[in-house]
N, C-alpha and C positions, 0 to 999 in steps of 0.2 A: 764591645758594644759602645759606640757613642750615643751621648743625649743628643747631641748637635746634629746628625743627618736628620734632615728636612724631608729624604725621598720617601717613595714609596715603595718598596720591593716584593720580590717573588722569592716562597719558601722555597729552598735547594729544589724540593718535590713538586714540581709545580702542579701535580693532579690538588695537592690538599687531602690526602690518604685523613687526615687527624680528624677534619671537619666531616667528614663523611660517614665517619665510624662513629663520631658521635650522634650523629644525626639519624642515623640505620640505629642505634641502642636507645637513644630517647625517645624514639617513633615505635621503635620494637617493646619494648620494656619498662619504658617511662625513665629510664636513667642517663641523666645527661653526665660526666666526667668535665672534668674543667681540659680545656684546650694549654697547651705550651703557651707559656707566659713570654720568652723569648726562643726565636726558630731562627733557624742557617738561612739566609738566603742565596738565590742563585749567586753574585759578586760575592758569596763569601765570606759577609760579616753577618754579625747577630743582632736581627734589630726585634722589638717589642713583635708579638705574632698582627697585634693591632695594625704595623705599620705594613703588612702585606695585604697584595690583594691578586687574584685569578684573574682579571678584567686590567686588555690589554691597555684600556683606555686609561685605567688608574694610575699604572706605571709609571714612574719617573726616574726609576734608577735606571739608564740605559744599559748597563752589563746584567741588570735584572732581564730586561727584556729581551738580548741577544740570547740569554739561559734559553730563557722559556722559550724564542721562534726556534731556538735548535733541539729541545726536548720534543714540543710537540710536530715537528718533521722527522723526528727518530720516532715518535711511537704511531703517525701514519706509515712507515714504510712499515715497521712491525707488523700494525694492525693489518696489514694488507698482507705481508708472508705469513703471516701464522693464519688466513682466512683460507688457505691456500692448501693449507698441511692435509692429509689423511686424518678424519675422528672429527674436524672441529664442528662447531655448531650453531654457526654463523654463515651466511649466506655470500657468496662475493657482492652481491649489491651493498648487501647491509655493514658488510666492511672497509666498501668504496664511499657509503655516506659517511662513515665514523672517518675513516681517513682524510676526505674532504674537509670535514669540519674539524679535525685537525688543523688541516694546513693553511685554512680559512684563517683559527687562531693565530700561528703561525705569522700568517701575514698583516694581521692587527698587531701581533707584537713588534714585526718589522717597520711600522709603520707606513707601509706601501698603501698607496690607495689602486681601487678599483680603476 
């Protein structure tokens, strides 16, 4: 971990599994846990969790953001095979939105415009 990177990066996970679960316990229960003081990010190094952010707009690490357009166009084609399977309980529309707005992300973190 450098003091000296400036960027802004994306944790390995780019859902934010940590933030979520805290947030589902504190809402659920009243107990907040403290978050990872320093996280993986996508390029690989360990920066303060402060210095990441979900929002493609934040980003500045560019190997951060190549992570995350390729995580979130791996978990639209997912959410779309497994919408597909025998048992599930999700609608194909409803797994065509979620995938969309996948790849929506996707394409904010490419930086492509509309």
């Amino acid at each position: 971990m450098s003091g000296n990177d400036p960027h802004i990066h994306v944790e390995v996970n780019v859902f934010h599994v940590d933030a979520a679960v805290r947030n589902l316990m504190a809402s659920t229960f009243g107990l907040a846990g403290d978050l990872p003081r320093v996280v993986t990010t996508g390029c690989g190094v360990r920066v303060p969790y402060a210095m990441t952010s979900p929002h493609p707009e934040s980003v500045t690490c560019l190997a951060c953001r190549e992570h995350a357009r390729r995580q979130h166009l791996r978990f639209a084609e997912e959410v779309q095979r497994l919408s597909r399977m025998p048992g599930t309980n999700i609608s194909g529309a409803e797994a065509d939105r979620a995938a969309e707005g996948h790849r929506d992300l996707a394409k904010r973190f490419s930086g492509a415009e509309d």
